[in-house]
N, C-alpha and C positions, 0 to 999 in steps of 0.2 A: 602436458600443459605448460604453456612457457610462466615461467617467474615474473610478475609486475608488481613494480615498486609502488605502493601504495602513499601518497602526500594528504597530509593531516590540514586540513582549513579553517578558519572561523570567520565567522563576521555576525556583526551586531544590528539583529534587525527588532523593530518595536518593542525594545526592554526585554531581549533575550539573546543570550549567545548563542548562535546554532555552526554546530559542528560537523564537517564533513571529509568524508575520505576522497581522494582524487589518485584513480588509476589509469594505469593504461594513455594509448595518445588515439587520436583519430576524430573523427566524427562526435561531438556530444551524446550520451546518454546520460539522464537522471534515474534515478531511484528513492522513493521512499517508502519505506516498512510497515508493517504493522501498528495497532495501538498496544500499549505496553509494554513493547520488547525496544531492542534497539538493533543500530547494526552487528554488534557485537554478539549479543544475545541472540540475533537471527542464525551465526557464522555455528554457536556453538549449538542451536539447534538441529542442524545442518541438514534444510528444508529443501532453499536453494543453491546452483553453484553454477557462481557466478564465471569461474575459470573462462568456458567457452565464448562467452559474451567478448570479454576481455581479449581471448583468442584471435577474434573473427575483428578486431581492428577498432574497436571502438574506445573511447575515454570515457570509463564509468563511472559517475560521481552519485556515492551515497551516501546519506546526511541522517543524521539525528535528529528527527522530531522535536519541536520546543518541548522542552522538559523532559524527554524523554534521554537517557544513554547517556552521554558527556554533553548534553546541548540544557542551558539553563530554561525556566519559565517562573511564573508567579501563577499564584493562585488565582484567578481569574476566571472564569465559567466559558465567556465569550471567547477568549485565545484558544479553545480548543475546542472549535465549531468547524467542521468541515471549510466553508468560505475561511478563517479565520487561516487553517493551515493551508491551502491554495495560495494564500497571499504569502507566507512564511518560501515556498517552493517558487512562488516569481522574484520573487528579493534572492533566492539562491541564483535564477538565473542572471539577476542583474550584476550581484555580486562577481560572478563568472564573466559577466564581460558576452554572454551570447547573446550575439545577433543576428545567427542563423535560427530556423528551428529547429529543435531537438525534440530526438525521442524517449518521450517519458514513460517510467514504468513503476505500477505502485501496487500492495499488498492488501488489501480490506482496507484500515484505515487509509492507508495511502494511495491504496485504488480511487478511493473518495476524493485523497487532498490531489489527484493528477487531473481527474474527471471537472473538478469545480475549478480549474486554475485553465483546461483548455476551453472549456464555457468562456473563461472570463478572458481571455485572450489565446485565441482559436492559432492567431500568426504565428506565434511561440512553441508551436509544437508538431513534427511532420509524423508520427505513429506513438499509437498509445498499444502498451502492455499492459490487461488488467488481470491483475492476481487475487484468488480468492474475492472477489467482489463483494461485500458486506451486506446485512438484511438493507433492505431499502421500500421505499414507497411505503404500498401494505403490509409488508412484513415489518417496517420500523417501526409503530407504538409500542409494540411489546416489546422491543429490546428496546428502545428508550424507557420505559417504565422500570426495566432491570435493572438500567443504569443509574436512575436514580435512584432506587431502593438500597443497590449498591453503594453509594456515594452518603448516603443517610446510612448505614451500616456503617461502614468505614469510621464517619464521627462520629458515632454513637458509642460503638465496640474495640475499635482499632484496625488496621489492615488485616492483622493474625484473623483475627473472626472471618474476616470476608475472604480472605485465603482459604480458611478450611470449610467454610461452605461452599466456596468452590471448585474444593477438591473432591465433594461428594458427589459435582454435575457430571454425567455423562460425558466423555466426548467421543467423537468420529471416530469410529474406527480405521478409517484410512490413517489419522494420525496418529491412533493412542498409543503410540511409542514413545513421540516425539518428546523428550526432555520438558517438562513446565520451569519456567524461572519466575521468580518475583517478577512484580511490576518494576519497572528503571525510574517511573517520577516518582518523585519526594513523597511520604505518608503524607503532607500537608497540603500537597497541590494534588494529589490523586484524586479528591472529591471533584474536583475545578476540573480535571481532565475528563470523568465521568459524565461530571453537568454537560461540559460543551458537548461531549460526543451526544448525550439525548436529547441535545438542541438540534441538530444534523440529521440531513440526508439527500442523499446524491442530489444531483441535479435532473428536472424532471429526464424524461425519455424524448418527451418535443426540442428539449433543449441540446442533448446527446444528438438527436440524429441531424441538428443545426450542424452540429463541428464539422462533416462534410470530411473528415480524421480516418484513416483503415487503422483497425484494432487486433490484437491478439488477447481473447479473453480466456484465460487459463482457471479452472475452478476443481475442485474434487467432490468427492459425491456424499450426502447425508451428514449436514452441518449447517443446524439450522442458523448458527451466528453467520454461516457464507452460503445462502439458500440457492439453488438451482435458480430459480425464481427470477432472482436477480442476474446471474451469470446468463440465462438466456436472453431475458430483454434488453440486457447488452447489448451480447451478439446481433438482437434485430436490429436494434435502433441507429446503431454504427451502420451508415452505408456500405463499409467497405469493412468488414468484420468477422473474423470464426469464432467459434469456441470449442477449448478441447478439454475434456474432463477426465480427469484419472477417477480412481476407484482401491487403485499401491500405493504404499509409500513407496515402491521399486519404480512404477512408473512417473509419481508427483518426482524423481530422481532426475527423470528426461526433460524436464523444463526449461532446465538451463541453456542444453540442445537447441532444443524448439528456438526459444526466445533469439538465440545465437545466429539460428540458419532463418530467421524470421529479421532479425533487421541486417541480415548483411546484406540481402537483394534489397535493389535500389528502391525508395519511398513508394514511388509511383507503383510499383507490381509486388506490391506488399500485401497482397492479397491470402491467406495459408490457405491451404489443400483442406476442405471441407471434412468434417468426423460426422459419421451416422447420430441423428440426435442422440441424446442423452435416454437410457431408461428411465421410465417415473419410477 
C-alpha cells in the first residue's frame, strides 16, 4: 500500500469549526463516520481501511462531525438532526470548491447525513457507499425513545452512568471485539447530540429511489442499532444498487477492497455483482 500524505482542513460553517483530513489526489471522494466516534477513533478501532480506496486513485476527504473529534458544536438539539448534518457535509463540499459530483460514503450516522444531503441536492453526488445503515422508518421509535432516555440519564447521572449501562448492553457479535471508546462530543453537548439524533430519520424510500444514484450498501448481520431491515430497503429503493452483508470481522476486513474495486469502474457501470440474499 503506497504512503499518502494526509492535509489537515477547517472551515467554519454555522457556529462550528469542522475539521477534515484531505488525502490522496484524483477524483473526489467524501466520507463521513459514525455517531460518537470520530475519524480518529474509527482508524484505532480499525473497522475500516481505507488504504485501498486511496490506492485506486481517488482524494479521500474525511471530516469530523460537528462536535464530534477535533470538529467544535454547541449544545443545540436541532444541529444534530440528520437534515441539520447533510447541510454540515454540502458546506464541506462548497468549502472544497466541487463542482463536479462526488462520491459520497457514510457510516450509520453518516450513512444518514450522505442519504439526506443527496435528497437535497441529487447533482452533487455521482455514487453513494452506504455503511452500516442505521434503524430507520419502523424500527426508529424505539431507538429514538433510547435516545432520549439516554440524553435524560446523562443530565440526570452523568455520562459514567450512561457509559456503564451501556456496557451491560449486548453487542453484535460480528463486532464484539472491536475496541469501545468514549463518546468524542463534550459531556455538555452529548444530550444535544442524542436529542437531535431521535429527532431524525432517513429520508422516506419514495424519496431514495427519486435520487435515480447507483449505491453500494455494505451492512453486517444481527445489530439491531443497523437492522437488516434498513440495509435491504436500501438496496431496493436505489435503482441502481447491491447489498453485501458480512457476518466476520475477517470478512467486515474486505470492505475497503470492495469500496476500492467499486468506485474505480467508471460512474455509469457502477453497478456491484449481486450477493445471494441475506439469511433471516
Amino acid at each position: 500500500m503506497t504512503k499518502h500524505t494526509v492535509r489537515e482542513g477547517r472551515f467554519w460553517h454555522r457556529r462550528a469549526e469542522l475539521v477534515y483530513d484531505d488525502a490522496g489526489d484524483g477524483p473526489l471522494a467524501v466520507y463521513a463516520h459514525g455517531g460518537f466516534v470520530s475519524q480518529a477513533v474509527e482508524d484505532r478501532m480499525g473497522l475500516w481501511d481505507w488504504g485501498p480506496v486511496l490506492d485506486a486513485g481517488k482524494r479521500l476527504v474525511r471530516y469530523d462531525a460537528r462536535a464530534h473529534g477535533r470538529s467544535t458544536g454547541q449544545a443545540v438539539d436541532t444541529d444534530y438532526t440528520y437534515p441539520s448534518l447533510a447541510d454540515d457535509l454540502l458546506g464541506l463540499l462548497d468549502h472544497l470548491g466541487a463542482t463536479e459530483p462526488v462520491d459520497a460514503m457514510g457510516a450509520s450516522m453518516g450513512c444518514a447525513t450522505v442519504l439526506h444531503a443527496a435528497v437535497r441536492a441529487p447533482e452533487r453526488f455521482s455514487r453513494l457507499v452506504l455503511l452500516i445503515p442505521p434503524t430507520a422508518w419502523t424500527t426508529r421509535e424505539a431507538h429514538a425513545r433510547h435516545n432520549l432516555a439516554s440524553a435524560d440519564t446523562i443530565e440526570r447521572e452523568g455520562v459514567t452512568a450512561w457509559l456503564a449501562a451501556k456496557s451491560r448492553q449486548p453487542r453484535p457479535a460480528v463486532v464484539a471485539d472491536v475496541p469501545e471508546y468514549p463518546p468524542t462530543p463534550a459531556d455538555h453537548v452529548l444530550p444535544s447530540v442524542l436529542r437531535g439524533l431521535a429527532l431524525s430519520d432517513l429520508p422516506s424510500p419514495t424519496a431514495i429511489a427519486a435520487l435515480r444514484r447507483p449505491g453500494l450498501v455494505l451492512a453486517w448481520a444481527d445489530d439491531p442499532g443497523h437492522p437488516m431491515s434498513t440495509a435491504q430497503t436500501l438496496a431496493q429503493s436505489l435503482p441502481h444498487a447491491d447489498l453485501y452483508v458480512s457476518r466476520s470481522r475477517a470478512d467486515i476486513g474486505t470492505w475497503g477492497e470492495r469500496i476500492a474495486k467499486y468506485l474505480a469502474q467508471p460512474a455509469n457501470q457502477s453497478r456491484p455483482r449481486s450477493q445471494p440474499p441475506p439469511r433471516p
